[in-house]
MMTF fields as JSON, N, C-alpha, C and O atoms, coordinates in Angstrom:
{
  "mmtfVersion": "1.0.0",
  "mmtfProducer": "UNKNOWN",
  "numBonds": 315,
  "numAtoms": 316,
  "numGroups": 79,
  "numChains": 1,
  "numModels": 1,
  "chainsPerModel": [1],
  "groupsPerChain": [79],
  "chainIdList": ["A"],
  "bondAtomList": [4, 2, 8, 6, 12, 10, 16, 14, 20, 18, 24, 22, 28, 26, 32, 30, 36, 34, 40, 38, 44, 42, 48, 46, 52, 50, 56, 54, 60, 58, 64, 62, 68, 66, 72, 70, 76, 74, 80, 78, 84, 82, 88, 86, 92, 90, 96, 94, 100, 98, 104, 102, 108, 106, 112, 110, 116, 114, 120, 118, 124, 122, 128, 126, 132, 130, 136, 134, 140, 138, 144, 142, 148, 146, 152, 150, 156, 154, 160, 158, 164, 162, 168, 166, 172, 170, 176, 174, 180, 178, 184, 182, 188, 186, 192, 190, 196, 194, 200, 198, 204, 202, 208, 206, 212, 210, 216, 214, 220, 218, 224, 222, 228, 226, 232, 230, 236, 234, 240, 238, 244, 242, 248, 246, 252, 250, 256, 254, 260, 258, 264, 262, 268, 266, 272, 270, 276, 274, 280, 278, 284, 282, 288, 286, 292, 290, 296, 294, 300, 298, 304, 302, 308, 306, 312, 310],
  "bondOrderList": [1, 1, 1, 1, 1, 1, 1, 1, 1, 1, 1, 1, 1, 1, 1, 1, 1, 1, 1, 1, 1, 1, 1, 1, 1, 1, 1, 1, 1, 1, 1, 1, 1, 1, 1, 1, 1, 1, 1, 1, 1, 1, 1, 1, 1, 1, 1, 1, 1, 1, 1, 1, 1, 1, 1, 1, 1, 1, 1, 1, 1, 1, 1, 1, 1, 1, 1, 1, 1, 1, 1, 1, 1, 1, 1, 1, 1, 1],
  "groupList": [{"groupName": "UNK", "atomNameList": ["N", "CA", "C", "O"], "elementList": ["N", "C", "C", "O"], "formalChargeList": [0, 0, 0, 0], "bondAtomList": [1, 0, 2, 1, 3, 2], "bondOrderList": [1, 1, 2], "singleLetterCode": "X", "chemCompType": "L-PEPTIDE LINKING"}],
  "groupTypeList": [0, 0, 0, 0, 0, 0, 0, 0, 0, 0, 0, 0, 0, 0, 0, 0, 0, 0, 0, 0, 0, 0, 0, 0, 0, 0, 0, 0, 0, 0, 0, 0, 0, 0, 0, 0, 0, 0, 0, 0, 0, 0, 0, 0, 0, 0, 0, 0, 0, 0, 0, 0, 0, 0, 0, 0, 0, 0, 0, 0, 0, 0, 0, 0, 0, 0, 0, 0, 0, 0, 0, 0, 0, 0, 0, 0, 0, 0, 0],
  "groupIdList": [1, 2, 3, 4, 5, 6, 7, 8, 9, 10, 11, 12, 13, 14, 15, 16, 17, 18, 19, 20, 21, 22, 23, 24, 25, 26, 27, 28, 29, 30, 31, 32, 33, 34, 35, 36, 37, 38, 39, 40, 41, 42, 43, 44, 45, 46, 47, 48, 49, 50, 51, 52, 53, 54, 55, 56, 57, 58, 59, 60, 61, 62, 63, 64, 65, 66, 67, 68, 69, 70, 71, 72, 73, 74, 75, 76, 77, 78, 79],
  "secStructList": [7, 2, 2, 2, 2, 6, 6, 7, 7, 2, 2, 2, 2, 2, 2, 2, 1, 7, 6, 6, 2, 2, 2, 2, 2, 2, 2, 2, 2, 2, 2, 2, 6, 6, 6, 6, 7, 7, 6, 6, 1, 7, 2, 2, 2, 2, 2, 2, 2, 2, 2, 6, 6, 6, 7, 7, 2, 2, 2, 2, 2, 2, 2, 2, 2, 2, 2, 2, 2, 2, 2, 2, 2, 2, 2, 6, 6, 6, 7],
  "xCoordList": [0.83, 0.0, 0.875, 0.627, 1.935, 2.916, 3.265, 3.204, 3.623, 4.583, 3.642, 4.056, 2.456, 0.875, 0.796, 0.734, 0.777, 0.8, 1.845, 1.613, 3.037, 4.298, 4.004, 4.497, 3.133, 3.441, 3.978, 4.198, 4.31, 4.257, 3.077, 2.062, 3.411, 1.991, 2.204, 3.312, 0.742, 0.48, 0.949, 1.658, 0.887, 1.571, 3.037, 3.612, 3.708, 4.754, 5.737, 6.841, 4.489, 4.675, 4.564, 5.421, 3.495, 2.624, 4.194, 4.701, 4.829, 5.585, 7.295, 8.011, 7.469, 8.858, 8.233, 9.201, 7.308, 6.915, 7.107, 6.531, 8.198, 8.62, 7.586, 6.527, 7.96, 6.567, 6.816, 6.089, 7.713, 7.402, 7.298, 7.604, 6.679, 6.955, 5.983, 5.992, 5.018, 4.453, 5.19, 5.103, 6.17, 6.995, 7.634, 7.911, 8.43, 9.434, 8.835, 9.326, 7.746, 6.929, 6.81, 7.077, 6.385, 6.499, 7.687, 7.887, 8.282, 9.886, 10.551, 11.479, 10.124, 10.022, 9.381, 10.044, 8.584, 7.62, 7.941, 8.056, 8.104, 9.002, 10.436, 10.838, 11.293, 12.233, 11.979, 12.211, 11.655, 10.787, 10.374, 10.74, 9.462, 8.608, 9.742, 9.79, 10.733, 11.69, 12.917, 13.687, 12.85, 13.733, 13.051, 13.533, 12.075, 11.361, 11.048, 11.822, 10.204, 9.003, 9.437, 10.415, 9.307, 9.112, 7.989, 6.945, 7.874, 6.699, 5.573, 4.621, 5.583, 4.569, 4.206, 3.56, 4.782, 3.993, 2.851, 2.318, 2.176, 0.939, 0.76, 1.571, -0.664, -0.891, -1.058, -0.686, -1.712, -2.369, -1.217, -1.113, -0.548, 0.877, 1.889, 2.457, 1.774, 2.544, 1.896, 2.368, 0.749, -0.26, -0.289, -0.17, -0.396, -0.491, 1.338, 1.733, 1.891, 3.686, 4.168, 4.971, 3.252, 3.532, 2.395, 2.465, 1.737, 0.647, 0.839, 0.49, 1.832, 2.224, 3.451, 3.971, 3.878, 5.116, 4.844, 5.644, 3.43, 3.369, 2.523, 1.726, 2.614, 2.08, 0.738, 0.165, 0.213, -1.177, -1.698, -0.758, -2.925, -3.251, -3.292, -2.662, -3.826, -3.806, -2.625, -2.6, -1.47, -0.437, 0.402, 1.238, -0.157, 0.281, -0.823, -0.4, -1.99, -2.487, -1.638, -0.819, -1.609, -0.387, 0.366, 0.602, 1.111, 2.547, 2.507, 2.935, 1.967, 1.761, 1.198, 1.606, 0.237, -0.054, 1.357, 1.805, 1.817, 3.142, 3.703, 3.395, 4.347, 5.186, 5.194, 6.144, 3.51, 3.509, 3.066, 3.171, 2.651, 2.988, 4.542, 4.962, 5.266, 6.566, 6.775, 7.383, 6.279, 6.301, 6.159, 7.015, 4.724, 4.259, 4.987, 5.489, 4.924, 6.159, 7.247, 7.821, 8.275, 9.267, 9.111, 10.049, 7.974, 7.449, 7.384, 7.742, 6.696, 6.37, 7.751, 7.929, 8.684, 10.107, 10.349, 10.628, 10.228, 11.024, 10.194, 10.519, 8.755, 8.221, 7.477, 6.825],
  "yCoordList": [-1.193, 0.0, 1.257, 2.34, 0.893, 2.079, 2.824, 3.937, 1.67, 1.914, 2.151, 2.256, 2.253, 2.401, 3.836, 4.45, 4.485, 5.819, 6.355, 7.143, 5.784, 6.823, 7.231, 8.231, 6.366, 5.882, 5.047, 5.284, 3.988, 2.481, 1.944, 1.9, 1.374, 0.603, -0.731, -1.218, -1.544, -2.39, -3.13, -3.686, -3.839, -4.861, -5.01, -6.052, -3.687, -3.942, -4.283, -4.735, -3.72, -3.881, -6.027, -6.848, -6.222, -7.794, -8.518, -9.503, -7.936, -9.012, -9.252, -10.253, -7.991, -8.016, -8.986, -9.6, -9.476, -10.125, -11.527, -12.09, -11.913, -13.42, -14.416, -14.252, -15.615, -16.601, -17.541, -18.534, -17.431, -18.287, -17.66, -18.036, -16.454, -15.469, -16.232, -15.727, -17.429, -18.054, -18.782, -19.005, -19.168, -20.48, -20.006, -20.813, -18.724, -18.171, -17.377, -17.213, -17.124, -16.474, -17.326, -17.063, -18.76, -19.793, -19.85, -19.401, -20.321, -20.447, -19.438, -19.834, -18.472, -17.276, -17.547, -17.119, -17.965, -17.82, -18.755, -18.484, -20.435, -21.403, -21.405, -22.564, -20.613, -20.259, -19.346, -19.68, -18.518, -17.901, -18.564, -18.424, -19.396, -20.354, -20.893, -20.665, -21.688, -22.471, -21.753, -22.27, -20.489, -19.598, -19.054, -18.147, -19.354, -18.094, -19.699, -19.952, -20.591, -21.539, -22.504, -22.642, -23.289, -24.741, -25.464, -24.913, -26.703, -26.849, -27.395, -27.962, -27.273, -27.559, -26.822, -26.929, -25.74, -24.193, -23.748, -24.383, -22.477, -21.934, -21.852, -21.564, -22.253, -22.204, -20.43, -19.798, -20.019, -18.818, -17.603, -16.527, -17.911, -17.298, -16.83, -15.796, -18.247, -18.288, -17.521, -16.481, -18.004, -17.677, -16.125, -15.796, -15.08, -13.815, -13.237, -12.283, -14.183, -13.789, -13.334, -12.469, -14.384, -14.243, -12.756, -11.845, -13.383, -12.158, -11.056, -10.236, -10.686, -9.27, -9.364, -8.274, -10.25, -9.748, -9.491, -9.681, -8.981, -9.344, -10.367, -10.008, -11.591, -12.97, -12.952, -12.821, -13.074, -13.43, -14.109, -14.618, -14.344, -15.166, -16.757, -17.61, -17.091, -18.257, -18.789, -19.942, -17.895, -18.469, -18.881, -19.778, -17.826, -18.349, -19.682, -20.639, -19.605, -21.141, -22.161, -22.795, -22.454, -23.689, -23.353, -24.372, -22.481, -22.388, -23.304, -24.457, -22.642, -23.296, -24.614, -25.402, -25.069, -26.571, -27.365, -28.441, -26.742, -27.64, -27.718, -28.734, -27.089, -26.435, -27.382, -27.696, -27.799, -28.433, -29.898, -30.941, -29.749, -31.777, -32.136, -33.024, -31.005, -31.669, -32.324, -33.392, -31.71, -32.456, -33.898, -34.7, -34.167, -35.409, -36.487, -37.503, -35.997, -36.874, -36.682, -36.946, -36.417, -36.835, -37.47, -38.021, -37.394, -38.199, -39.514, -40.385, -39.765, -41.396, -41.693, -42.578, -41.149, -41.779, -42.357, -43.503, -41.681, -42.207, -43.044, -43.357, -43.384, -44.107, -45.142, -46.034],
  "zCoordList": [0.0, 0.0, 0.0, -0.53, 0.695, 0.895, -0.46, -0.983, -0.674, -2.537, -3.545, -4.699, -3.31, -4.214, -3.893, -4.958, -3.074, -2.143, -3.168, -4.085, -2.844, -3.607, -5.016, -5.538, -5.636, -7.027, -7.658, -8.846, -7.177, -8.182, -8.42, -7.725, -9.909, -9.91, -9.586, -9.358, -9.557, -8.904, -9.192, -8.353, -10.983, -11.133, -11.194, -11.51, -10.808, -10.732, -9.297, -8.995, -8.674, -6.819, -7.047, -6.719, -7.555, -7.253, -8.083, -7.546, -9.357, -9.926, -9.008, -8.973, -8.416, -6.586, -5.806, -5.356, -5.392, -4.277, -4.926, -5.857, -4.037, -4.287, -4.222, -3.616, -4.955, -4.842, -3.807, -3.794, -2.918, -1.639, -0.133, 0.998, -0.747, 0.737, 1.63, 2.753, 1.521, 2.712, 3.676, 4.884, 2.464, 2.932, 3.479, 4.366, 3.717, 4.085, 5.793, 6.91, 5.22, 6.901, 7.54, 8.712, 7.275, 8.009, 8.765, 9.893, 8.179, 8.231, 9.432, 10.138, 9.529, 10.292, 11.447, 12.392, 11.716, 12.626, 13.798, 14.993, 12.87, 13.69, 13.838, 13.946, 13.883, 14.481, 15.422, 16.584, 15.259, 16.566, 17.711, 18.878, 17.148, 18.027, 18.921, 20.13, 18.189, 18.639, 19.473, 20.282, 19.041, 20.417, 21.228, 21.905, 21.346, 22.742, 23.468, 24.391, 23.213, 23.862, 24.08, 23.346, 24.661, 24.325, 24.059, 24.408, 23.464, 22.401, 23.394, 22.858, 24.914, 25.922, 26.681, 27.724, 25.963, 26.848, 26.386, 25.475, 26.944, 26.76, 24.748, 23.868, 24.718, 23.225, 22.867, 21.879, 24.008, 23.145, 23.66, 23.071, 24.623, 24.438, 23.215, 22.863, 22.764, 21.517, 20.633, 20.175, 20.337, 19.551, 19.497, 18.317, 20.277, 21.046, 20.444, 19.774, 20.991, 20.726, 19.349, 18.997, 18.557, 17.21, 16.01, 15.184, 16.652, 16.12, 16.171, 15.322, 17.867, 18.004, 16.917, 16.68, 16.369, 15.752, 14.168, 13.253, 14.076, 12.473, 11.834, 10.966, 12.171, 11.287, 11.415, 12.496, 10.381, 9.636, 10.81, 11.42, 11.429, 12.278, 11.574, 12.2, 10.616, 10.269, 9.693, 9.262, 9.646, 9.389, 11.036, 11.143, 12.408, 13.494, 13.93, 14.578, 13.565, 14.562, 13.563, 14.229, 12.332, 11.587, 12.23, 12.879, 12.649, 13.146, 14.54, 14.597, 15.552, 16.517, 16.461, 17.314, 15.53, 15.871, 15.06, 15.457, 14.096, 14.012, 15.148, 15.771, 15.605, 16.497, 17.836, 18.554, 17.941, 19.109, 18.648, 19.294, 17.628, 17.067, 17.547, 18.288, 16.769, 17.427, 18.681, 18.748, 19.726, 20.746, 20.854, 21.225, 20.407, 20.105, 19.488, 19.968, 18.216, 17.643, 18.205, 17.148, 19.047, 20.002, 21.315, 21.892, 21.763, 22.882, 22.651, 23.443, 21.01, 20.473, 20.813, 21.65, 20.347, 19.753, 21.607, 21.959, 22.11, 23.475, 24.533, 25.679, 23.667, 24.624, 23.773, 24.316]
}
């Protein structure tokens, strides 16, 4: 919107925006996840943690339910 304001146009703003910027916010989000939390702490903490930082909400609840599968699947492994 910013760069729409200045004067760029649109499709030239839409053709800069990389085609995996989801994958990459993801990517973002669980490293995050993985330096602040551990994956058996508060859900809506996280949830709240990440949101303040920016992320789409539905890109933080995937984040967090990955985040805390992990758990799970490392629990199987050791028991």
């Amino acid at each position: 919107a910013k760069l729409q304001q200045r004067g760029f146009d649109s499709d030239l703003i839409r053709s800069c925006i990389p085609a995996d910027t989801a994958e990459r916010e993801g990517r973002a989000a669980a490293k995050l996840l993985r330096q602040k939390f551990r994956p058996d702490a508060d859900k809506e903490k996280m949830m709240q943690f990440l949101y303040r930082q920016g992320f789409d909400l539905s890109l933080v609840r995937h984040a967090v339910e990955d985040f805390r599968s992990a758990l799970a699947e490392d629990s199987e492994i050791f028991f």
